[in-house]
C-alpha positions as CSV (number, residue, x, y, z in Angstrom):
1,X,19.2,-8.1,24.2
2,X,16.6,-5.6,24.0
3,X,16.8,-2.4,22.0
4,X,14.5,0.8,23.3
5,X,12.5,2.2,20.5
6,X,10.9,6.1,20.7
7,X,7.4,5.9,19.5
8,X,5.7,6.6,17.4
9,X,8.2,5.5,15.2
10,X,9.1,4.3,11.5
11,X,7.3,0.9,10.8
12,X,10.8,-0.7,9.7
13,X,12.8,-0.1,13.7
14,X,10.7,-3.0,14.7
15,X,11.3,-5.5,12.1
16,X,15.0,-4.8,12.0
17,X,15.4,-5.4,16.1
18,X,13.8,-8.5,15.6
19,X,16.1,-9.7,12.5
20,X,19.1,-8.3,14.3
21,X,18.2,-11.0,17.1
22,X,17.0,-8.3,19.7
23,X,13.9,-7.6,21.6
24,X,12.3,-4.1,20.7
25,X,10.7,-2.4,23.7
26,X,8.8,0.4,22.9
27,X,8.9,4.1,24.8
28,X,5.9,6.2,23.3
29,X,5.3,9.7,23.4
30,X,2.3,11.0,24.8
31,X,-0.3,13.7,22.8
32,X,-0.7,16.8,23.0
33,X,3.0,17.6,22.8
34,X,4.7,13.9,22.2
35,X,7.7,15.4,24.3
36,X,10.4,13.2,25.4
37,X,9.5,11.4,28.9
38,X,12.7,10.8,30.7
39,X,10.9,9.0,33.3
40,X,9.2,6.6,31.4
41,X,12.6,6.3,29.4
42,X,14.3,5.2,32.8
43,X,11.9,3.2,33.7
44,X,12.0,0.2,30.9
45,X,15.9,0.4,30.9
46,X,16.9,-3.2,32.1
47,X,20.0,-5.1,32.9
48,X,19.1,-6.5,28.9
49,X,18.9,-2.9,27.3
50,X,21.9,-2.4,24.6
51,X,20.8,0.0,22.2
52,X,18.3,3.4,21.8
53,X,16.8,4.2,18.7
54,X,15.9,7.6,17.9
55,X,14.3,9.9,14.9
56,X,15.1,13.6,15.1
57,X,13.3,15.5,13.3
58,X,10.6,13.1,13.8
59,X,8.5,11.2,11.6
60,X,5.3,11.0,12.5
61,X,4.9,13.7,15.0
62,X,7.5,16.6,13.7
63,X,8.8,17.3,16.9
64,X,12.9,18.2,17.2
65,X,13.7,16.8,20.8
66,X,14.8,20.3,22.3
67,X,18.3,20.5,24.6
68,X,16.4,19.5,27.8
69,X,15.4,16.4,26.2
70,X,18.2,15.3,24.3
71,X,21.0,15.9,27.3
72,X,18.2,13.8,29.5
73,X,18.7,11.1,26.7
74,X,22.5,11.5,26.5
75,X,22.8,11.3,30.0
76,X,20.8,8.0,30.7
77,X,22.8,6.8,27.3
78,X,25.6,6.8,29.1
79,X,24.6,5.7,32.6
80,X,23.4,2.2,31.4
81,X,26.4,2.1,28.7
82,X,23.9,1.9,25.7
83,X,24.6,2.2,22.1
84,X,22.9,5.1,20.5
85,X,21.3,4.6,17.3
86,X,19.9,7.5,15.5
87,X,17.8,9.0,12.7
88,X,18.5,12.2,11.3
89,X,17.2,11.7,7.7
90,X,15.3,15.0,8.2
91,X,18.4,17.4,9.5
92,X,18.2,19.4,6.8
93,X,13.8,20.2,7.2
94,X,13.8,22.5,10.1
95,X,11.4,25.5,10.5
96,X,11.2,29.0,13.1
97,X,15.0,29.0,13.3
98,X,15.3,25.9,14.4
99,X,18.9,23.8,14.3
100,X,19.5,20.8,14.1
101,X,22.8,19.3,16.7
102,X,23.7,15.4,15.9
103,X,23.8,13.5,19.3
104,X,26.7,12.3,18.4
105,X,28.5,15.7,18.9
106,X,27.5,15.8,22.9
107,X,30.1,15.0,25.0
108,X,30.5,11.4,25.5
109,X,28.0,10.1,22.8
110,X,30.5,9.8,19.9
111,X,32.5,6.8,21.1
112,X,28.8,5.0,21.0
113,X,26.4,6.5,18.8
114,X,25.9,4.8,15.1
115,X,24.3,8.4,13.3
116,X,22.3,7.2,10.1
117,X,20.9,10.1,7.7
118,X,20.7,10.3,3.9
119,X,19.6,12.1,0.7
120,X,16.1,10.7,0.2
121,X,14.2,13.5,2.0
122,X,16.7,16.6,1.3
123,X,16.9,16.1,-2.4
124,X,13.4,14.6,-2.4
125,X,15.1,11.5,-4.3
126,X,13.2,9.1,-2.1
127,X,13.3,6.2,-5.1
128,X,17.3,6.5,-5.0
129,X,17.6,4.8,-1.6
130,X,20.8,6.4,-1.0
131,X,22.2,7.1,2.9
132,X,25.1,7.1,5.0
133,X,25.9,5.8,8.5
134,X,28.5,7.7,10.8
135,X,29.7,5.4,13.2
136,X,33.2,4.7,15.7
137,X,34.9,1.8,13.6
138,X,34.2,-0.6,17.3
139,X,30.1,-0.2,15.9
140,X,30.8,0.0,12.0
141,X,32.7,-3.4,11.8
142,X,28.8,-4.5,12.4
143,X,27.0,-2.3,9.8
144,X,29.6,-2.9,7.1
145,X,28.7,-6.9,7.6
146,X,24.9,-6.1,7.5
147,X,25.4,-3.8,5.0
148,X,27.9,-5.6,2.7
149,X,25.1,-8.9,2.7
150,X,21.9,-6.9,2.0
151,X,23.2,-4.3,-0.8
152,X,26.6,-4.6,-1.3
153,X,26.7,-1.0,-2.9
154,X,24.2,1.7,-4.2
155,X,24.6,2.2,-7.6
156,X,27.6,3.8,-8.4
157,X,26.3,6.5,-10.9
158,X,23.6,7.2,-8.1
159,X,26.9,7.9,-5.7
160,X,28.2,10.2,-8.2
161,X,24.8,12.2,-8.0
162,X,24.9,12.5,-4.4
163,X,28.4,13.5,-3.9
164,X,26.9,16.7,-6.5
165,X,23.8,17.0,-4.1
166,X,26.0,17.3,-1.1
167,X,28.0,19.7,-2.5
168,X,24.8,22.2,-3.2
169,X,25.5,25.6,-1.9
170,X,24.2,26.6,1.0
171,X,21.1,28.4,-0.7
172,X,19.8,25.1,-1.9
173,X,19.4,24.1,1.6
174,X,17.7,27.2,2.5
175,X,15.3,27.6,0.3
176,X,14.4,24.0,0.2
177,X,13.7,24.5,4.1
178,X,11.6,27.7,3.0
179,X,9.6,25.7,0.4
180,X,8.6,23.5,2.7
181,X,7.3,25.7,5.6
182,X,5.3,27.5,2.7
183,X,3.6,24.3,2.6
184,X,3.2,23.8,6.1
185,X,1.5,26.9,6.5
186,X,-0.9,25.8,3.9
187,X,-1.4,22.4,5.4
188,X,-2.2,23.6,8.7
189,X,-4.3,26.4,7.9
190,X,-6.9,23.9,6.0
191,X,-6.1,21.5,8.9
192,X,-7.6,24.1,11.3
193,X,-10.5,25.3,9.1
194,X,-11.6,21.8,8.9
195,X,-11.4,21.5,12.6
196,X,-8.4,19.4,13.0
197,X,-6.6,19.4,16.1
198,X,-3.1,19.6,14.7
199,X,0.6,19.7,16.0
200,X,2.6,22.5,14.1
201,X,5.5,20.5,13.2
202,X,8.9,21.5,14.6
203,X,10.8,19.8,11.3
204,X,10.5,17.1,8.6
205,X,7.3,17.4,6.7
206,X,4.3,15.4,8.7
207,X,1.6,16.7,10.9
208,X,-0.6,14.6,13.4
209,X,-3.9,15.8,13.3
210,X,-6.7,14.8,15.7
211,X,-10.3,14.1,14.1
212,X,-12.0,13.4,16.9
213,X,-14.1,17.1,16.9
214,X,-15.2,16.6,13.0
215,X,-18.6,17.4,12.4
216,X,-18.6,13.7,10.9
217,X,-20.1,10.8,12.2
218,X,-17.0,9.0,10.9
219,X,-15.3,11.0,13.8
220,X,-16.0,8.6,16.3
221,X,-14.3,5.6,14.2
222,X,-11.0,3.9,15.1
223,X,-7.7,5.3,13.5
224,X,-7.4,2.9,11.2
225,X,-11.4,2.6,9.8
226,X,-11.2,6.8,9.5
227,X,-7.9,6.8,7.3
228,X,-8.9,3.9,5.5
229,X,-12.6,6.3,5.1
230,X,-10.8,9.7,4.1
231,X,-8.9,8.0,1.5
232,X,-11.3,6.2,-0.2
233,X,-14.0,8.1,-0.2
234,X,-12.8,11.6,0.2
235,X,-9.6,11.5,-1.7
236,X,-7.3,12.1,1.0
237,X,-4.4,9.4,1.6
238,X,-3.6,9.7,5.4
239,X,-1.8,7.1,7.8
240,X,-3.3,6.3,11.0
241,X,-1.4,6.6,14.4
242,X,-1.6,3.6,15.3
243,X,0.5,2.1,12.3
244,X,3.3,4.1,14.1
245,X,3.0,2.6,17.9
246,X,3.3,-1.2,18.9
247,X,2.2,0.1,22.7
248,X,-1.1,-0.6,23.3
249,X,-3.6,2.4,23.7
250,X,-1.4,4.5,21.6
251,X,-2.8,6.2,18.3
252,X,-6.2,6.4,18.5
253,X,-8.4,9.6,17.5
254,X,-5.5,10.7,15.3
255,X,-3.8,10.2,11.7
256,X,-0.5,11.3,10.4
257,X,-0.5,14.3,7.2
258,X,2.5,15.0,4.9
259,X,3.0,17.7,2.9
260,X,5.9,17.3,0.3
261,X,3.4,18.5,-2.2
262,X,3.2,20.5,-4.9
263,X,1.5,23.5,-3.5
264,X,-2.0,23.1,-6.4
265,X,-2.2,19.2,-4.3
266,X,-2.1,20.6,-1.3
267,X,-5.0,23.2,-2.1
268,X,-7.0,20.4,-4.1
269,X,-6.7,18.2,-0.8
270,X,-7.3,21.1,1.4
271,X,-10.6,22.0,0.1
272,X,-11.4,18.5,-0.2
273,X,-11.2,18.4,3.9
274,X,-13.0,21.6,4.2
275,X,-15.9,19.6,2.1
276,X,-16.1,17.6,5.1
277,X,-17.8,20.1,7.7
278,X,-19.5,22.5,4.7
279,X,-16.6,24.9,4.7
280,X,-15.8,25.0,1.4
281,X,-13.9,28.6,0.5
């Protein structure tokens, strides 16, 4: 059985295919605007496809599929009778007005759509490993087995805390959002100075930035060799592109910046990247 993964995509969708006994087949998303390709969807959906994986808000890229994507994806969902398994662990981290609608709630995607999410990004408890699935009790028979013989249970005082973090009032949720675009804005603006080629992110908290126009001879290395460089020796931990694809030719010329950071990191690794071309401020 093979399960259709959007890419770039979280390094665990792979491995957890595979140990669920499927075949992952990959369906990337193109630079400059890593939109949605319903074409290229269609076009590696087999007689062996059963499931489609999807992140929304997106890690890397910070896209949020718009409505012409997502009703493309709903409707080849149900045409080849897939299950829909989705990522939403960054609903809450939307910017510009943005809003976030759960695939599930389009007509004819509930019955088959197993909706993950959870706490780690919203409350910024990323340790906790706390999260939720939402799924028709046909597809969460299945998770509860997984589920019940790799955890068992969260702890339950770390339940307790998240039933309080759900029940934040709605201002919690607004000015976390607002807290982060303030720190977008920053990112990007040093991002630019330096000469970045970056996508303003749509939601979550990552940027992909192209470094291909650096005034750096290290501008011409490989994705990996230049995150592995700006680390190292200019203090500034970045993840390359092509950690995120397993399609070949994907990734390249690019690495992936987050920004849940205290505001005085994000300045301190600003001007560190604005050391790169002379530009300090």
């Amino acid at each position: 059985d093979e399960v259709l993964i959007v890419e770039p995509a979280h390094e665990n969708f792979r491995p957890a295919a595979i140990m669920a006994g499927g075949v992952p087949v990959p369906v990337p998303l193109s630079p400059p605007g890593y939109r949605l390709d319903l074409e290229r969807l269609a076009s590696v959906i087999t007689p062996r496809a059963r499931a489609l994986l999807i992140n929304t808000p997106h890690n890397p890229t910070g896209r949020v599929f718009d409505d012409a994507e997502m009703a493309g994806l709903a409707d080849l969902v149900v045409k080849h009778d897939l299950v829909l398994i989705t990522d939403e662990i960054y609903e809450h981290i939307l910017y510009d007005g943005r809003t976030h609608l759960s695939p599930a709630r389009r007509e004819g995607l509930a019955e088959r759509t197993v909706t993950v999410s959870g706490m780690s990004k919203t409350f910024a408890i990323t340790g906790w490993r706390l999260g939720f699935v939402l799924a028709p009790t046909s597809l969460a028979v299945a998770v509860h087995k997984a589920h019940d013989y790799l955890t068992i249970c969260a702890p339950t005082p770390l339940q307790a805390a998240g039933i309080a973090a759900l029940n934040l009032p709605a201002s919690y949720f607004t000015a976390m959002a607002a807290a982060y675009a303030e720190r977008r804005e920053v990112m990007m603006g040093y991002l630019a100075e330096a000469g970045f080629q970056a996508l303003t992110p749509e939601g979550a908290y990552y940027t992909i930035a192209d470094y291909r126009s650096l005034p750096v001879e290290q501008a011409a290395w490989s994705s990996m060799d230049f995150a592995l460089w700006l680390t190292k020796e200019v203090g500034v931990a970045v993840v390359p592109m092509t950690s995120f694809y397993s399609a070949p030719g994907y990734g390249q010329g690019s690495v992936r910046f987050a920004f849940p950071k205290r505001l005085d990191t994000l300045h301190a690794a600003g001007r560190r990247l604005l050391d790169l071309g002379g530009l300090r401020r």
